[in-house]
N, CA and C atoms of all chains as a GROMACS GRO file, in nm:
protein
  582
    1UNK      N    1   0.744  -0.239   0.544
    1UNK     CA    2   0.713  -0.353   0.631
    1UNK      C    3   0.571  -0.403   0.601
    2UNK      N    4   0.524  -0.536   0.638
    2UNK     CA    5   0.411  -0.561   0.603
    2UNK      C    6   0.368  -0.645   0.742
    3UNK      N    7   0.258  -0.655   0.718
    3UNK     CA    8   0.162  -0.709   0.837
    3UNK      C    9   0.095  -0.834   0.784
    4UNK      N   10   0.075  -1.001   0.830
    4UNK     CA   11  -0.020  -1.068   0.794
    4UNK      C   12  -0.060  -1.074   0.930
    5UNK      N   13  -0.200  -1.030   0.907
    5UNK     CA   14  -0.358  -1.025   0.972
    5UNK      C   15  -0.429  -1.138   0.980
    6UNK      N   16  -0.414  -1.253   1.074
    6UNK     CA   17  -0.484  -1.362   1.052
    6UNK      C   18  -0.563  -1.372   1.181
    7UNK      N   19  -0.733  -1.423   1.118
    7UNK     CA   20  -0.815  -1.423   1.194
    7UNK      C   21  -0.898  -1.546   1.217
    8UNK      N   22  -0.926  -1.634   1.322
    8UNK     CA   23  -0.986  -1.770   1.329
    8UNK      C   24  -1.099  -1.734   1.430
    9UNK      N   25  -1.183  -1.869   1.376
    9UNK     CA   26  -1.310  -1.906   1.487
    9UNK      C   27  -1.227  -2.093   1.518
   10UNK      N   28  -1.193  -2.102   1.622
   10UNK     CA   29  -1.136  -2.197   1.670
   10UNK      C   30  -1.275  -2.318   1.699
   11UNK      N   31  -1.273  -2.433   1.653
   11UNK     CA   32  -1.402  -2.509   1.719
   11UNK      C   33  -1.406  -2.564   1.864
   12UNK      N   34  -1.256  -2.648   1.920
   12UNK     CA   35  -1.268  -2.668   2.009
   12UNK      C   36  -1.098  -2.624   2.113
   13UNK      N   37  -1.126  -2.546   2.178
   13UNK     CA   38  -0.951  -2.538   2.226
   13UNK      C   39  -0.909  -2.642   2.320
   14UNK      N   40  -0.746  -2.657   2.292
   14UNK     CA   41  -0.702  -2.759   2.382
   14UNK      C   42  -0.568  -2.779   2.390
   15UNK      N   43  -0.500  -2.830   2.448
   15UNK     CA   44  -0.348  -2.762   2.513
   15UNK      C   45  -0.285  -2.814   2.383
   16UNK      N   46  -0.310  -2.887   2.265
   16UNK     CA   47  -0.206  -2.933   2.170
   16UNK      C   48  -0.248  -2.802   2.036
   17UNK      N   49  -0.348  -2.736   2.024
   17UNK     CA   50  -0.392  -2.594   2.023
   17UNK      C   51  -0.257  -2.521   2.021
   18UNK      N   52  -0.242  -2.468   2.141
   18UNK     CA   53  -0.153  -2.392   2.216
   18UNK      C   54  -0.057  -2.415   2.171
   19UNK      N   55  -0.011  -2.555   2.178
   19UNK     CA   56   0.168  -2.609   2.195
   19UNK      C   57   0.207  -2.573   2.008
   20UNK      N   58   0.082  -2.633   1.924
   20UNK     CA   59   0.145  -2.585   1.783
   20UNK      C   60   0.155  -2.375   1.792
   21UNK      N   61   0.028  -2.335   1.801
   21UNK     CA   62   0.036  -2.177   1.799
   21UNK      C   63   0.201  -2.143   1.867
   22UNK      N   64   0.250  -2.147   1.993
   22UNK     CA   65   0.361  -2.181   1.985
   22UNK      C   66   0.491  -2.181   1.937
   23UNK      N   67   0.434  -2.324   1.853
   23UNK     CA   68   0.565  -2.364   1.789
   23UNK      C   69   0.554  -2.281   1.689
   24UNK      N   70   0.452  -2.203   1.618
   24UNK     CA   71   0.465  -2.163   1.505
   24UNK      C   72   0.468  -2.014   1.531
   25UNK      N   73   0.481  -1.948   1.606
   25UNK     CA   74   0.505  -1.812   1.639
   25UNK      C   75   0.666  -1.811   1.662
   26UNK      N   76   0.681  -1.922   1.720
   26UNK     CA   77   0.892  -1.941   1.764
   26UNK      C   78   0.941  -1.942   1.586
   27UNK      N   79   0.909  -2.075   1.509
   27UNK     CA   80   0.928  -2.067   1.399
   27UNK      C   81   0.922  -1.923   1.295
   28UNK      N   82   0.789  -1.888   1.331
   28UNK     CA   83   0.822  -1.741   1.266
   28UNK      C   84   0.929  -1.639   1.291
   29UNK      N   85   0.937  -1.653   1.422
   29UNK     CA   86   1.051  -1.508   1.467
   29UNK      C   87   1.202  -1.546   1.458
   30UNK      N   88   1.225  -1.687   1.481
   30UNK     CA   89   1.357  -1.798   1.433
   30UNK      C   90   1.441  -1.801   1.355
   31UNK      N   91   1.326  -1.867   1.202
   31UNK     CA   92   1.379  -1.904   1.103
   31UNK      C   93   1.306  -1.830   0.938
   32UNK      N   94   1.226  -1.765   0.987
   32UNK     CA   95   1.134  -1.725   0.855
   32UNK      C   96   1.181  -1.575   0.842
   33UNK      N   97   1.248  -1.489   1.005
   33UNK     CA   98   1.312  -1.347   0.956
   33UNK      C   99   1.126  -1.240   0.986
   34UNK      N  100   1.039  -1.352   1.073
   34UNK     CA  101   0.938  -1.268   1.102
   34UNK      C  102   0.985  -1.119   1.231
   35UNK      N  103   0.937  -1.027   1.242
   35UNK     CA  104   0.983  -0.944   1.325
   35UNK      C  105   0.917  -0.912   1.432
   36UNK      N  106   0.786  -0.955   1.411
   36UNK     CA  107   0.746  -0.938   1.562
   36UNK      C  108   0.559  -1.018   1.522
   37UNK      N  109   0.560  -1.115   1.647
   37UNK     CA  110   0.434  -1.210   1.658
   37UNK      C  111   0.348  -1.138   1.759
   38UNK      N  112   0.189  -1.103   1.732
   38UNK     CA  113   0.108  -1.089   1.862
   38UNK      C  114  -0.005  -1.153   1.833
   39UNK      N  115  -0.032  -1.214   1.907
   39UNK     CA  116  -0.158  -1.320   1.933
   39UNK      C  117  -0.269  -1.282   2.069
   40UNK      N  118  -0.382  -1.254   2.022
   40UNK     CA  119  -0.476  -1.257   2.148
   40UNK      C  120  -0.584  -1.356   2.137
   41UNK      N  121  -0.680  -1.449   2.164
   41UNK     CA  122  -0.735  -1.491   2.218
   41UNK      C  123  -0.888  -1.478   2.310
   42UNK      N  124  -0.985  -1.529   2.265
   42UNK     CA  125  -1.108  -1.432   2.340
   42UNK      C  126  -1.193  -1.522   2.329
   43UNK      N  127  -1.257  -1.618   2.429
   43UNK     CA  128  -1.352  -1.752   2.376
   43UNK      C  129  -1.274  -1.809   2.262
   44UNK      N  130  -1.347  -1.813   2.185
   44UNK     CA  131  -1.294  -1.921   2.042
   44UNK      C  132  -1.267  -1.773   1.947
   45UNK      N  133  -1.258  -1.741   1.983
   45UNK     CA  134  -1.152  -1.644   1.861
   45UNK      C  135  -1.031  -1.592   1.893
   46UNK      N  136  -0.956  -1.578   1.769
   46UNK     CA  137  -0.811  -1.521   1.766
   46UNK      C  138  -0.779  -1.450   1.664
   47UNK      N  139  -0.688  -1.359   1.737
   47UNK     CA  140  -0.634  -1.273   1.618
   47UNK      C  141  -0.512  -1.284   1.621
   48UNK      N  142  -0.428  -1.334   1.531
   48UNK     CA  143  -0.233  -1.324   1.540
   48UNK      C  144  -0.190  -1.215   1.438
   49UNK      N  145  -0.129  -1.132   1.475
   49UNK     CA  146  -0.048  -1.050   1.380
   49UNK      C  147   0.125  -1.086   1.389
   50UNK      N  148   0.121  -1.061   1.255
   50UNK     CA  149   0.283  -1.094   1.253
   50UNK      C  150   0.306  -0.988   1.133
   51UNK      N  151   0.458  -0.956   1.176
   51UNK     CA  152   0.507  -0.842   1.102
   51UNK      C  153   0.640  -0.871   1.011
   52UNK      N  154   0.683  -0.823   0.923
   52UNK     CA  155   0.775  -0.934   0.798
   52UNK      C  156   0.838  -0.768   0.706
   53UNK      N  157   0.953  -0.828   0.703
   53UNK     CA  158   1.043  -0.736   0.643
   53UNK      C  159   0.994  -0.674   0.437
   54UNK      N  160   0.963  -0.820   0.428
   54UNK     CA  161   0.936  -0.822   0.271
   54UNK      C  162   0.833  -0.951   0.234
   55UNK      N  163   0.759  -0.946   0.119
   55UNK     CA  164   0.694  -1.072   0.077
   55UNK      C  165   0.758  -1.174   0.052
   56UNK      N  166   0.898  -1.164   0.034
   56UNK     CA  167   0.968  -1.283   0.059
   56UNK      C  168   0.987  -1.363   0.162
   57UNK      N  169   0.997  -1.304   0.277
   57UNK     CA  170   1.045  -1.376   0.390
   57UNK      C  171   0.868  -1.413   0.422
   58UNK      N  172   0.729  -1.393   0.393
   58UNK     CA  173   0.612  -1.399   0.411
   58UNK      C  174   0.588  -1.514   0.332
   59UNK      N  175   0.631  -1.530   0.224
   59UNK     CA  176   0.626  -1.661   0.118
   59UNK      C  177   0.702  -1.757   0.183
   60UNK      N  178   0.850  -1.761   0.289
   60UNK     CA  179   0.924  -1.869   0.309
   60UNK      C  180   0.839  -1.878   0.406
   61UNK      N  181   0.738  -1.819   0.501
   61UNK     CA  182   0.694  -1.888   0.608
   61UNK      C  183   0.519  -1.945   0.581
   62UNK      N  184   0.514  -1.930   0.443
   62UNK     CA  185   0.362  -1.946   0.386
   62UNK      C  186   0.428  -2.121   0.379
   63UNK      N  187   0.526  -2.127   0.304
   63UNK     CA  188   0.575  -2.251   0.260
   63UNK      C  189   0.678  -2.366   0.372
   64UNK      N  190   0.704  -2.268   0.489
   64UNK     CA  191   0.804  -2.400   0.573
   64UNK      C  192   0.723  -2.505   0.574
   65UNK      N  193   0.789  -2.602   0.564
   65UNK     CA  194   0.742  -2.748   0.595
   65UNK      C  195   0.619  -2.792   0.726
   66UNK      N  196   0.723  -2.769   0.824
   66UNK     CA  197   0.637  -2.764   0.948
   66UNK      C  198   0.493  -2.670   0.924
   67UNK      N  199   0.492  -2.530   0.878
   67UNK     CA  200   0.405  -2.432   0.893
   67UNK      C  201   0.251  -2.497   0.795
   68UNK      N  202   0.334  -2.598   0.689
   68UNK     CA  203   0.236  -2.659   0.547
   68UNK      C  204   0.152  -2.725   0.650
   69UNK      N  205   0.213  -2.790   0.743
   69UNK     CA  206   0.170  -2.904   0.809
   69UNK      C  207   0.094  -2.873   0.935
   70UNK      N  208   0.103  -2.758   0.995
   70UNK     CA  209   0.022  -2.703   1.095
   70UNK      C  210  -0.105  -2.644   0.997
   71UNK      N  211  -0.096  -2.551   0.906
   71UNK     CA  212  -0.182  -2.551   0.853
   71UNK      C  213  -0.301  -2.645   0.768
   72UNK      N  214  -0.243  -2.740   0.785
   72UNK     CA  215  -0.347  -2.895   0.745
   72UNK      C  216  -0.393  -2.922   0.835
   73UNK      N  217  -0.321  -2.954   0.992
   73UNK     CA  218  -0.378  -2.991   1.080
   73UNK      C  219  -0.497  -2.878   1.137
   74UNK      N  220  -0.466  -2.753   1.170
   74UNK     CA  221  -0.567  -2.631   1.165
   74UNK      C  222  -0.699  -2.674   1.113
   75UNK      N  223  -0.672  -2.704   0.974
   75UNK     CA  224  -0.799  -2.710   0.889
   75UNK      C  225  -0.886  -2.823   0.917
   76UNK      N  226  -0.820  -2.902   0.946
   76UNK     CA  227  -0.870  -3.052   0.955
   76UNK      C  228  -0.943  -3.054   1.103
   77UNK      N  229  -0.871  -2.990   1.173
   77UNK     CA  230  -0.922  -3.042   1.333
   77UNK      C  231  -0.937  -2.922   1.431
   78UNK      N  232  -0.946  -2.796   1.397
   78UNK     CA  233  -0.937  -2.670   1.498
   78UNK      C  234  -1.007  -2.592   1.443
   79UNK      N  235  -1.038  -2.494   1.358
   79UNK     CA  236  -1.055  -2.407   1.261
   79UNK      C  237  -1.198  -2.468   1.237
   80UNK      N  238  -1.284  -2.392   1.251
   80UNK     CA  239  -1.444  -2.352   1.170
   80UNK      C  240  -1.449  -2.304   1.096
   81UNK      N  241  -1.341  -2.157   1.097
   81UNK     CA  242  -1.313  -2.079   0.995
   81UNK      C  243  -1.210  -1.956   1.038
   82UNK      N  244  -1.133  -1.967   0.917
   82UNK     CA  245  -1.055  -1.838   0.877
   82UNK      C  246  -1.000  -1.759   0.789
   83UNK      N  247  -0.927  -1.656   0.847
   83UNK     CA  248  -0.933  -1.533   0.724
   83UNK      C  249  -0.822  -1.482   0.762
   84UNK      N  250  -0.751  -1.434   0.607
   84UNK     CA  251  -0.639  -1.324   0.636
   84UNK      C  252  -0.597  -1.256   0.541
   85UNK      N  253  -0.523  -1.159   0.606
   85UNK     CA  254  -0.516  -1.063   0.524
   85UNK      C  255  -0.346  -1.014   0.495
   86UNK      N  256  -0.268  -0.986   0.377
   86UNK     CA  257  -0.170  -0.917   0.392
   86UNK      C  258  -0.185  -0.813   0.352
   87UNK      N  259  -0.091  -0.721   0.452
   87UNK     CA  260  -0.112  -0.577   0.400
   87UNK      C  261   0.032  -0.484   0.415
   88UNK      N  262   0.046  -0.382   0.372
   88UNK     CA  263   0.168  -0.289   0.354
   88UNK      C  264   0.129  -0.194   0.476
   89UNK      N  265   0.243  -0.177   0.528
   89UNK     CA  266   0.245  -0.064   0.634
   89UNK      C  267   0.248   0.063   0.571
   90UNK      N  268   0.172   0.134   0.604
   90UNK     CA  269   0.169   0.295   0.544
   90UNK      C  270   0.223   0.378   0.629
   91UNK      N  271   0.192   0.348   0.796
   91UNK     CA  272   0.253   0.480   0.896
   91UNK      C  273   0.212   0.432   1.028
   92UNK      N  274   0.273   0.417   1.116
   92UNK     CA  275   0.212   0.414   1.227
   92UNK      C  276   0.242   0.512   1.340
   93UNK      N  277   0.164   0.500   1.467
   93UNK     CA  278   0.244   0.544   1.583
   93UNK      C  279   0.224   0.511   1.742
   94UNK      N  280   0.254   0.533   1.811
   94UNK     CA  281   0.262   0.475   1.938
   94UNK      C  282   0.294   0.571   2.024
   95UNK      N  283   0.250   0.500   2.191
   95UNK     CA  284   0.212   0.597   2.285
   95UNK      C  285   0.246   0.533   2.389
   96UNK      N  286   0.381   0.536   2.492
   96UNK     CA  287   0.384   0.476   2.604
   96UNK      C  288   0.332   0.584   2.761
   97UNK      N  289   0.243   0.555   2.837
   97UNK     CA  290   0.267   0.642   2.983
   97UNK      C  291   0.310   0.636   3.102
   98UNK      N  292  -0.824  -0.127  -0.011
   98UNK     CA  293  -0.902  -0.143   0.150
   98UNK      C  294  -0.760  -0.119   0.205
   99UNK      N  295  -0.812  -0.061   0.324
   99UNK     CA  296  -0.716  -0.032   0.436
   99UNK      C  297  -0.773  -0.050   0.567
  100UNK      N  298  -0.661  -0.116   0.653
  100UNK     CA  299  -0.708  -0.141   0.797
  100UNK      C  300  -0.585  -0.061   0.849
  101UNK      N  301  -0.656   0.017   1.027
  101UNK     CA  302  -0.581   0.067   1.098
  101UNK      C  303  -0.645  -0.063   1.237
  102UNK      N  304  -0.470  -0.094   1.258
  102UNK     CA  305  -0.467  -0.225   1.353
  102UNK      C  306  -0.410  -0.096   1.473
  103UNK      N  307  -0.481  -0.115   1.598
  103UNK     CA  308  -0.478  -0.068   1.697
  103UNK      C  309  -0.447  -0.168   1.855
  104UNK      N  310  -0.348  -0.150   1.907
  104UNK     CA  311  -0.312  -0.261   1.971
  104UNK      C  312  -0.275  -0.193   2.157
  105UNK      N  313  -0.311  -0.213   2.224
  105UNK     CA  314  -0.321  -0.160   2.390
  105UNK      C  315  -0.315  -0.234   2.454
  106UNK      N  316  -0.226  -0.173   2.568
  106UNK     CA  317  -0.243  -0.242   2.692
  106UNK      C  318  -0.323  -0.164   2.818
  107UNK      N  319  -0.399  -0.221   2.847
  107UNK     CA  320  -0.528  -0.126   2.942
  107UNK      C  321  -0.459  -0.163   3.086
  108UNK      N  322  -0.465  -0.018   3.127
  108UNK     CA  323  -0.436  -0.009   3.267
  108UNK      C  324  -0.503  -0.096   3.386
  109UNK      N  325  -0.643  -0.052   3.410
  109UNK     CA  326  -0.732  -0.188   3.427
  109UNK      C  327  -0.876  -0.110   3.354
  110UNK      N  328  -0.909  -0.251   3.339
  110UNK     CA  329  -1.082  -0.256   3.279
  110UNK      C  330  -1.193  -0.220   3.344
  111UNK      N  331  -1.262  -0.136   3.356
  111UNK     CA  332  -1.418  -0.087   3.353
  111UNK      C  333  -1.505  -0.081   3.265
  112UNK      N  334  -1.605  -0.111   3.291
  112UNK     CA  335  -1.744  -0.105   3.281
  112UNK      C  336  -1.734   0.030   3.174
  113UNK      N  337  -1.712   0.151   3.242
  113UNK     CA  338  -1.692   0.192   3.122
  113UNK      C  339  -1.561   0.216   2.998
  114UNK      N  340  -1.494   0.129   3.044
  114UNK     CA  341  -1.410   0.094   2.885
  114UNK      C  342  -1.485   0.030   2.812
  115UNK      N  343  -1.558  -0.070   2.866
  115UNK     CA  344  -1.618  -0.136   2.724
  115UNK      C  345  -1.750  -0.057   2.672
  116UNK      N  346  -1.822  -0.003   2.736
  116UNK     CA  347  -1.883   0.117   2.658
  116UNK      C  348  -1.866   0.223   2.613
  117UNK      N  349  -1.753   0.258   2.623
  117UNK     CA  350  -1.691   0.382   2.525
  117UNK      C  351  -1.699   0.265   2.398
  118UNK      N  352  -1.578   0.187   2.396
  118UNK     CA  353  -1.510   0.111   2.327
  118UNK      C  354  -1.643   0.071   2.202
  119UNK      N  355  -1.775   0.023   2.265
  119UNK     CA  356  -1.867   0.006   2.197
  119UNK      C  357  -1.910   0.111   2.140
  120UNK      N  358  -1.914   0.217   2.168
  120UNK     CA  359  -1.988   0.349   2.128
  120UNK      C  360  -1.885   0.366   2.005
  121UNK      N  361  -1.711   0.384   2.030
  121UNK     CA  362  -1.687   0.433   1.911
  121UNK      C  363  -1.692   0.289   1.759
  122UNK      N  364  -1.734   0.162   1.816
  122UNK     CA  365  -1.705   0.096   1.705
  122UNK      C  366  -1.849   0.108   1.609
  123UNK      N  367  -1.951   0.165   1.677
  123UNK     CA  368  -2.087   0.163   1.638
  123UNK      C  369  -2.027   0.327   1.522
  124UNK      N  370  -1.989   0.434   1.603
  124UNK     CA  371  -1.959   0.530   1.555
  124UNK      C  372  -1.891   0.516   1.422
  125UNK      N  373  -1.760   0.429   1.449
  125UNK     CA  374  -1.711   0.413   1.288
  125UNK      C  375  -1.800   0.348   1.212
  126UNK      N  376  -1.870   0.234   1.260
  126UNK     CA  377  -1.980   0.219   1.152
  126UNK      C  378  -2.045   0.241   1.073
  127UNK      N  379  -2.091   0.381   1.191
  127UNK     CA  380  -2.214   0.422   1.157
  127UNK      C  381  -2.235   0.531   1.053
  128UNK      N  382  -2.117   0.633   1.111
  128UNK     CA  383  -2.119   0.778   1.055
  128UNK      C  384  -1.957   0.787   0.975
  129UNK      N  385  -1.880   0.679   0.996
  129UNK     CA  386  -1.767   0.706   0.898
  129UNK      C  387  -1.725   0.627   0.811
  130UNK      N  388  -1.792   0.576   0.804
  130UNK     CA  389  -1.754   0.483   0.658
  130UNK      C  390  -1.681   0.340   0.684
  131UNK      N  391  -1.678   0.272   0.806
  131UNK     CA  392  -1.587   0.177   0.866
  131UNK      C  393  -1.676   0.069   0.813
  132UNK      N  394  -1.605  -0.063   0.732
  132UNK     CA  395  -1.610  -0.144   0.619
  132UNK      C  396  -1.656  -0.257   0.762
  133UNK      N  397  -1.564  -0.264   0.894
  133UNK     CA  398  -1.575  -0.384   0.963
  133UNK      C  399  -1.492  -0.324   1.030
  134UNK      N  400  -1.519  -0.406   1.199
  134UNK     CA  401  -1.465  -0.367   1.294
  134UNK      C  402  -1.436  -0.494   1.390
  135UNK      N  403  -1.336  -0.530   1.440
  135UNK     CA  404  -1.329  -0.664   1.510
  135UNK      C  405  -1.202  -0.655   1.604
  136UNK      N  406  -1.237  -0.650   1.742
  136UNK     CA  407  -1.176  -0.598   1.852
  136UNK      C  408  -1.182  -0.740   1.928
  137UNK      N  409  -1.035  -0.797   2.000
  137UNK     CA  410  -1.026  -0.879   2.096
  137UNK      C  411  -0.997  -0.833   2.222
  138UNK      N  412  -0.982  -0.856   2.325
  138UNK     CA  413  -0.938  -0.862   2.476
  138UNK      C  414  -0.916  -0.991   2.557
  139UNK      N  415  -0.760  -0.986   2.600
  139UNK     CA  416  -0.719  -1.101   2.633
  139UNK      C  417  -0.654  -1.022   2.758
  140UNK      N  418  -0.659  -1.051   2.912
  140UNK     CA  419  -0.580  -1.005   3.007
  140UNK      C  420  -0.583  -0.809   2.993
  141UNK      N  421  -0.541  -0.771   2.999
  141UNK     CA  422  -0.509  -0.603   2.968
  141UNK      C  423  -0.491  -0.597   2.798
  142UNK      N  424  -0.485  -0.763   2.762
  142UNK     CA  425  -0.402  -0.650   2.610
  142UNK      C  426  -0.531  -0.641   2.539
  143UNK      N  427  -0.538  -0.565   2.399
  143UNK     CA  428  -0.662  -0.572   2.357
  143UNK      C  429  -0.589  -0.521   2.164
  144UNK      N  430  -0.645  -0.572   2.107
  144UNK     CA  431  -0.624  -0.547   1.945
  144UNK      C  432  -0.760  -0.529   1.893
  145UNK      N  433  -0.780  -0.408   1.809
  145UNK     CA  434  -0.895  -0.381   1.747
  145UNK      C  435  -0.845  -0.382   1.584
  146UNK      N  436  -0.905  -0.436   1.494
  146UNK     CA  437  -0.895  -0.431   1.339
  146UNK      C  438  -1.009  -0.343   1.333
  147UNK      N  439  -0.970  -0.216   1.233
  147UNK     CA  440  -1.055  -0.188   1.140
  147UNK      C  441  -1.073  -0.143   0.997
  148UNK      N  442  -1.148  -0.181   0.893
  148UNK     CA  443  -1.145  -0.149   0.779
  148UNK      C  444  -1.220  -0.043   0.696
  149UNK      N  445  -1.130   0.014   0.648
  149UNK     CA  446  -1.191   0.144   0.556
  149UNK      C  447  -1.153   0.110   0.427
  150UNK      N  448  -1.261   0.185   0.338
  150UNK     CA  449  -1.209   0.190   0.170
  150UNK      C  450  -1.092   0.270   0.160
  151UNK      N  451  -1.069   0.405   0.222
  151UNK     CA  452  -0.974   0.489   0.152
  151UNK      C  453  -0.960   0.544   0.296
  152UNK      N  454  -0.781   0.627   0.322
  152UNK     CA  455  -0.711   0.762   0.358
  152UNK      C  456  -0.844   0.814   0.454
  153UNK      N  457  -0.930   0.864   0.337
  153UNK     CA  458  -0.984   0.996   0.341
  153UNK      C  459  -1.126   0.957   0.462
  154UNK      N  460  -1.162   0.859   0.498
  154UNK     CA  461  -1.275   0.753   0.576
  154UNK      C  462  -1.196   0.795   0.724
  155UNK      N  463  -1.024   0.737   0.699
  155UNK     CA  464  -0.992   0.687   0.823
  155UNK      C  465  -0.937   0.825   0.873
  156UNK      N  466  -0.911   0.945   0.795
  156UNK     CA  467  -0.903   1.060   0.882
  156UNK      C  468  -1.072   1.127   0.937
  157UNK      N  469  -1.131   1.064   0.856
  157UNK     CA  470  -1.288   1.132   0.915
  157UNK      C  471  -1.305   1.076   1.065
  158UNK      N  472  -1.293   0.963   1.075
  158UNK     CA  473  -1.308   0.851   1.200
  158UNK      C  474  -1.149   0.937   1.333
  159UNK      N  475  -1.081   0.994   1.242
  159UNK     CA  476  -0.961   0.990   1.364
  159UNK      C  477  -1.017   1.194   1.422
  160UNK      N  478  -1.076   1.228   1.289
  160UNK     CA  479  -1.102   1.353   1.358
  160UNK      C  480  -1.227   1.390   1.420
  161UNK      N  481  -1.336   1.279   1.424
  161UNK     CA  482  -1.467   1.243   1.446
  161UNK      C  483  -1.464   1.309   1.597
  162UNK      N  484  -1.503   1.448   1.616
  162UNK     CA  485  -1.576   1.488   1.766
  162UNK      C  486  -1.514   1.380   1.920
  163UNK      N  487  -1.618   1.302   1.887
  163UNK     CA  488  -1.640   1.199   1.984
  163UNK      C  489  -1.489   1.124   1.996
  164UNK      N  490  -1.472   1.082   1.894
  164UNK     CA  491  -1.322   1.013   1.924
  164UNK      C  492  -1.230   1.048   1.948
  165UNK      N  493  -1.242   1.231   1.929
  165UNK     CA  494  -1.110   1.290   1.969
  165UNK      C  495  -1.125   1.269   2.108
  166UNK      N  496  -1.236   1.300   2.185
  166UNK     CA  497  -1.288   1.296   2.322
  166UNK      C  498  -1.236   1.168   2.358
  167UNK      N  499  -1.276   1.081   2.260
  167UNK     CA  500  -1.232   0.906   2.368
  167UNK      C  501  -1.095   0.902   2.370
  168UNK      N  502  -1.012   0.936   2.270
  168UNK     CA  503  -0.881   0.924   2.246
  168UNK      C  504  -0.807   1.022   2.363
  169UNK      N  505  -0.852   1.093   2.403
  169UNK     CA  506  -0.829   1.206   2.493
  169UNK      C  507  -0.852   1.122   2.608
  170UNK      N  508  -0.964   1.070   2.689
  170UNK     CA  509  -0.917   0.987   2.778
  170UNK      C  510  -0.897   0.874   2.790
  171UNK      N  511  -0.881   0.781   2.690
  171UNK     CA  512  -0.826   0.677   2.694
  171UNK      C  513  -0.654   0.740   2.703
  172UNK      N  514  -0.591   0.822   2.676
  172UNK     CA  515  -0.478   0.829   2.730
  172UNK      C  516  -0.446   0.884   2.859
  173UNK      N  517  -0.550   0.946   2.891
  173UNK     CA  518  -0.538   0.950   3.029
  173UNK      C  519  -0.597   0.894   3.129
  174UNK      N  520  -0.676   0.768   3.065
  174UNK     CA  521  -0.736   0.703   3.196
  174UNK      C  522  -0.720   0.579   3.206
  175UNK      N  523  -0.725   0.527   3.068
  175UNK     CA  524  -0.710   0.385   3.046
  175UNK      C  525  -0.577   0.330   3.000
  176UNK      N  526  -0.521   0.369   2.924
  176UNK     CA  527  -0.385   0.313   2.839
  176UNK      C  528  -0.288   0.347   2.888
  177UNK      N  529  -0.199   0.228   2.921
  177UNK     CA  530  -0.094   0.212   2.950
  177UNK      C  531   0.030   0.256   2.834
  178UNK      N  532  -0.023   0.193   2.735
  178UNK     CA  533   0.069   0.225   2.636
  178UNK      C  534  -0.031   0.175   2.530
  179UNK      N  535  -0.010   0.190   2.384
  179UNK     CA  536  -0.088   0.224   2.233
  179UNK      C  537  -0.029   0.185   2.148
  180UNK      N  538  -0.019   0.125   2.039
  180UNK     CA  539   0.023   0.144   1.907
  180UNK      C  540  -0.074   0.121   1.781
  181UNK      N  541  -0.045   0.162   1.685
  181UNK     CA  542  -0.128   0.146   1.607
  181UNK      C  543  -0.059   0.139   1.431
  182UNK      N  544  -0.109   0.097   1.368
  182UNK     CA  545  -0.043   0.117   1.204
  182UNK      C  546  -0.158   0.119   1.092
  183UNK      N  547  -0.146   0.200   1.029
  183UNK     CA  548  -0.246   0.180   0.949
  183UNK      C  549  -0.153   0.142   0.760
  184UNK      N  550  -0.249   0.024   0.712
  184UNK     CA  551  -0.166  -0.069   0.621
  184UNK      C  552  -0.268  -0.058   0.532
  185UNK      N  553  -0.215  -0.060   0.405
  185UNK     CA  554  -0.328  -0.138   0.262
  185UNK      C  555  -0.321  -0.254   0.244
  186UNK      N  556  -0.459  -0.307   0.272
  186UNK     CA  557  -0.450  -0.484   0.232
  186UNK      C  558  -0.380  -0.470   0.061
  187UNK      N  559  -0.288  -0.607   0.070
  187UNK     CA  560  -0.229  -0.645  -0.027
  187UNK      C  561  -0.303  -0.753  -0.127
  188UNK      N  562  -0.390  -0.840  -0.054
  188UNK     CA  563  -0.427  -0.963  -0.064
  188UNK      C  564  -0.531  -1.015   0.046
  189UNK      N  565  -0.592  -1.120   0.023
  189UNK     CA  566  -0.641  -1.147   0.124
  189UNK      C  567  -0.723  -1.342   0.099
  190UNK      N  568  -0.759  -1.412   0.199
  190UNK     CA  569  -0.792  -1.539   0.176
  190UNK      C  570  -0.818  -1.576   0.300
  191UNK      N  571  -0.944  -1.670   0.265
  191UNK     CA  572  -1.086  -1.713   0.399
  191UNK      C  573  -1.131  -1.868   0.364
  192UNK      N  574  -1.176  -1.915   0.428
  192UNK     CA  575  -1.211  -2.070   0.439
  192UNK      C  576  -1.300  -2.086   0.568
  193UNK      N  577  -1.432  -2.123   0.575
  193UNK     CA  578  -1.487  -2.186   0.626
  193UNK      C  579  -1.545  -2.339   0.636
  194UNK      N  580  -1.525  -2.393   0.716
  194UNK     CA  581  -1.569  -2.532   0.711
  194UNK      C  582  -1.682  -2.587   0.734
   0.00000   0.00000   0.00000
């Protein structure tokens, strides 16, 4: 399984912000075969993780149409700056109480 | 490079959660080899990234004294529930504006 690690400094937030993040977390889990979206939020920063079966299904959601196009708009009008990372799952574990 | 993504839901927040929380990110810094450290909090949930060169860093940091101690009561005082994965970056890409 793999993880993309994406990290922003947001410039200004605002509810059309939101409504794409959103649309593009639904899109991921939908139609791209993503397996699981988490997004937090903190002043102007964010961190979204999303989790993906293979680099394939990570490439169809690098490339959806819509996703090309949120990512232009990002750059153009939200985004100061960002960063990401893909990476391979090695092991994890978890703890409910 | 390898990041262990650490992801919680906090029972509730104190004063001293966020100074443990600070103490151990100074700690991986400081004394184990931790590349970068970048922790959000949104509502109870909270995601911490961190990056090591190698394995051998991120078992120093997991068997580190002190953190066994925090890890010890953060499950019994703070966390609701935990997960965590530790991944090898595959790739990676940044843009500032």
């Amino acid at each position: 399984m793999f993880v993309v690690i994406f990290r922003a400094t947001i410039r200004e937030l605002d509810s059309e912000y939101s409504a794409m993040a959103a649309r593009m977390r639904a899109l991921a889990l939908t139609q791209c075969g993503c397996l699981e979206f988490h997004a937090l939020m903190e002043g102007r920063e964010e961190i979204a993780l999303s989790y993906w079966p293979d680099e394939e299904s990570i490439l169809a959601w690098r490339q959806h149409p819509e996703h090309v196009e949120a990512q232009r708009l990002g750059r153009s009008r939200w985004y100061e700056s960002y960063r990401g990372e893909v990476a391979k799952i090695a092991r994890d574990y978890h703890q409910s109480f």
